[in-house]
C-alpha positions, 0 to 999 in steps of 0.5 A: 137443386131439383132439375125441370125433369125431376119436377116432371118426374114426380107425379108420376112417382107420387102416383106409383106410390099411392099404388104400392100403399093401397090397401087389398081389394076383395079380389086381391084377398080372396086370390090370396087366400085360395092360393094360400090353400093350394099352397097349403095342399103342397107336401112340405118337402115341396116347399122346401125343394123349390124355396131351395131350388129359387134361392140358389138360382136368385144367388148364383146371379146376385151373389156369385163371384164370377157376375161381373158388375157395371162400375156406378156411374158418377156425377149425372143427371137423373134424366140422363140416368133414366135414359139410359136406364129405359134403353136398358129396360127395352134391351131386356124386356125384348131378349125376354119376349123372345127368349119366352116365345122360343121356349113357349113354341118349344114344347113342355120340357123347353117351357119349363127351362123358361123359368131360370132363364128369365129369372137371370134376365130380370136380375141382370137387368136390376144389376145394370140399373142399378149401376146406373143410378150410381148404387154399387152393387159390390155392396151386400146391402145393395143387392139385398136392395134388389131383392127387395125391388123383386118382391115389390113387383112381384107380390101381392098387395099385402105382401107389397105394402110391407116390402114398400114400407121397407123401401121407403125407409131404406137409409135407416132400414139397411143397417137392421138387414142380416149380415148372412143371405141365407138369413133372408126370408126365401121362403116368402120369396118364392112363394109370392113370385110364383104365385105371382107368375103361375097363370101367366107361365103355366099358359105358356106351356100350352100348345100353340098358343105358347109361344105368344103367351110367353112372349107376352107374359115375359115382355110384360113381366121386365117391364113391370120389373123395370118401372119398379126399379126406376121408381125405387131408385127414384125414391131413394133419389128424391130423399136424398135430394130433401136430405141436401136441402136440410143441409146449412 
């Protein structure tokens, strides 16, 4: 039985569910095609190095043996679940922010190492969030599932409106997932993230102004990851809710 804060939840989920369905705006397909230019002015081996260096980097968090994961919690309310979810959400967001103005007031070569170090933040953050919802990320498909909250907030619109489609069929869309992470579209993967991120990143390696912009960028940029990922699982909280009441 749906709880009063599941009710309050709802708009504001419908509505981030209208913006993940809408369609490209001129703008967003114009961005996309320049990028897809430069993209394409990029040696081949260039592509390859940094789909390479990405997945390796995406793997080593997600599915290294040494990540120690949270144990799912049982039996709670979403509202107690999203409460600690939020507080989980300020806790990285704030490490980021200043994580990103150290490395931003560091110079070039410190505004570089930004990259990894923020990637590994956001997929931990997934990792607590999802324990949080009650998923085990012991599970391969569920850490696939966090790559896919990855791509949704950070593509663009087009790219965004297949990862949804994906999402939304969860339950059923799982079992057609590769049983080999290698098998996992990467390429896509680094290409929309980084485009994605460019203007933001590369502002942050400018003198003097570095050191705001990627406190900025980086405290923005975990949060849009955090309200994704509460919107998702809120997704998959909601369908199973209808499932349960189909029930006899």
């Amino acid at each position: 039985m749906p709880s009063p804060y599941d009710h309050q939840a709802l708009p504001d989920f419908e509505a981030w569910q209208q913006r993940m369905q809408r369609k490209p705006t001129l703008l967003g397909r114009l961005t996309r095609r320049v990028q897809a230019r430069l993209n394409a002015l990029l040696p081949e081996k260039l592509h390859k190095a940094l789909t390479v260096a990405i997945q390796k980097m995406v793997q080593g968090v997600l599915f290294g043996s040494m990540h120690t994961t949270r144990k799912p919690l049982p039996d709670t309310a979403l509202a107690e679940r999203e409460a600690l979810v939020r507080t989980r959400i300020r806790y990285y967001r704030n490490t980021a922010a200043a994580e990103g103005a150290a490395t931003g007031a560091g110079g070039f070569l410190l505004g570089l190492a930004d990259f990894p170090l923020l990637l590994g933040l956001k997929l931990k953050l997934l990792f607590d969030v999802a324990a949080l919802y009650g998923h085990d990320v012991r599970d391969f498909s569920e850490r696939l599932f966090l790559l896919h909250i990855f791509q949704l907030a950070f593509s663009s619109q087009h790219t965004r409106n297949e990862i949804y489609q994906r999402v939304a069929t969860w339950e059923t869309y799982r079992h057609t997932l590769p049983t080999d992470v290698n098998e996992f579209d990467w390429r896509t993967f680094q290409q929309e993230y980084r485009d994605y991120i460019d203007l933001a990143k590369l502002a942050q390696l400018i003198p003097v102004i570095g050191a705001a912009v990627g406190a900025v960028a980086n405290y923005k940029l975990v949060e849009q990851l955090g309200e994704t990922a509460i919107n998702c699982y809120r997704l998959r909280w909601f369908a199973a809710e209808k499932e349960q009441e189909r029930l006899p």
